[in-house]
N, C-alpha and C positions, 0 to 999 in steps of 0.2 A: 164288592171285593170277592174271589174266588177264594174259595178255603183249600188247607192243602190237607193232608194229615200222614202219618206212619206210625206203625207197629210194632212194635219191638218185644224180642222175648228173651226171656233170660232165665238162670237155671235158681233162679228166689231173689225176692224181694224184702232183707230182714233188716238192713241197717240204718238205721232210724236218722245216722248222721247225711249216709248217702238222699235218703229220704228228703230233711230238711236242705241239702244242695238242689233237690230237684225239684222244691216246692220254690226257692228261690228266683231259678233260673225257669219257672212259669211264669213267676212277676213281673223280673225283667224282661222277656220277650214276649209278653203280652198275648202269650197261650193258653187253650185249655188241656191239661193234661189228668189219666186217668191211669190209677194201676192198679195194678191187684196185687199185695204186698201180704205179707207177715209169711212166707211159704212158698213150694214150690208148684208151681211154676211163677215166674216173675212175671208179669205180661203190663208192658205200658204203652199207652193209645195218645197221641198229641193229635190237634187241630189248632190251626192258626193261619194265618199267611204262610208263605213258601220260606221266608224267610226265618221266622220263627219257627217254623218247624223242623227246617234243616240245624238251628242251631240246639233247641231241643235234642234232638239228633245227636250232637256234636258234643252237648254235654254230658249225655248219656252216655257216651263212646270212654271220654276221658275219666268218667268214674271205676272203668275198667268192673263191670258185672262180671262174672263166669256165665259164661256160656253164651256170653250175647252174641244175637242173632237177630237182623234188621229184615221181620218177617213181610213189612213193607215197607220199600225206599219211601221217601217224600213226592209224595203225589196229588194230582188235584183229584179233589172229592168229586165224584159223579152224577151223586145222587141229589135231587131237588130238595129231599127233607132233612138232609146233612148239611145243607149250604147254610141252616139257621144256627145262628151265634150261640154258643155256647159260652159261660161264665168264665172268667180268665182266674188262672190259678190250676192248683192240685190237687186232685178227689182220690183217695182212696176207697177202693172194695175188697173183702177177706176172699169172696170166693170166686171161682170161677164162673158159675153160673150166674152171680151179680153183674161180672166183666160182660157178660152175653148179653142179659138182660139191658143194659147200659150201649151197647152196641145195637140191639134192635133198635130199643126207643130212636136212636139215631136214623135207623133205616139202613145199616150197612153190614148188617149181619151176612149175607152174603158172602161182602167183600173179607170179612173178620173171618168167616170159617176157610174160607180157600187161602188167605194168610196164613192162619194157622195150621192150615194143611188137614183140615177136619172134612173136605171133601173134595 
C-alpha cells in the first residue's frame, strides 16, 4: 500500500473539543495523525491512504481553524523510510521542535521544512 500524507498549518491548536473531533475522525479513517496543540502555531501531519488522508483533510477544513492553511495538499510519500506504518490514531506534541523531531524520525524533514516554508 502507498502511504499518502499532508500538512496543515494553522494559527493554534487550543480547543480540546475540536481536538477530541479530530482524535475521532483518526479512528474512523484509520490514520495516523500528529499535531502540535496547546499554542501558536497549530501544525498537523496525517499519514494514511490517499483516502484517509484527503478526508483527514476534509475534516479539518469543516472545523473552521483560523488561519488555516494546507501547507501540503494530499500526496504520496516519497521517501522509503516514510512508507513504514505508523500507529493509527492521534498523538500530540507541546513544541515545535518535538513536531520536527517527529518528522525526522520519519525521514521527511525535508519535505516538512520546504512545507513549512523554513527553506
Amino acid at each position: 500500500m502507498a502511504f499518502f500524507h499532508a500538512l496543515i498549518r494553522t494559527h493554534h491548536i487550543t480547543s480540546r473539543k475540536k481536538v477530541a473531533n479530530l482524535r475521532k475522525a483518526a479512528g474512523q479513517l484509520d490514520c495516523y495523525a500528529l499535531l502540535r496543540s496547546g499554542g501558536c502555531p497549530g501544525i498537523m501531519y496525517c499519514k494514511g491512504s490517499e483516502e484517509a488522508v484527503k478526508g483527514w483533510v476534509s475534516t479539518v477544513q469543516r472545523l473552521r481553524y483560523k488561519d488555516f492553511h494546507l501547507a501540503s495538499k494530499p500526496a504520496p510519500i516519497e521517501t522509503k523510510s516514510a512508507q513504514i506504518s505508523d500507529p493509527t490514531g492521534l498523538f500530540e506534541v507541546e513544541t515545535v521542535k518535538e513536531f520536527a523531531a517527529a518528522m525526522e524520525k520519519r525521514g521527511i524533514s525535508r519535505w516538512w521544512e520546504q512545507a513549512m516554508g523554513f527553506s
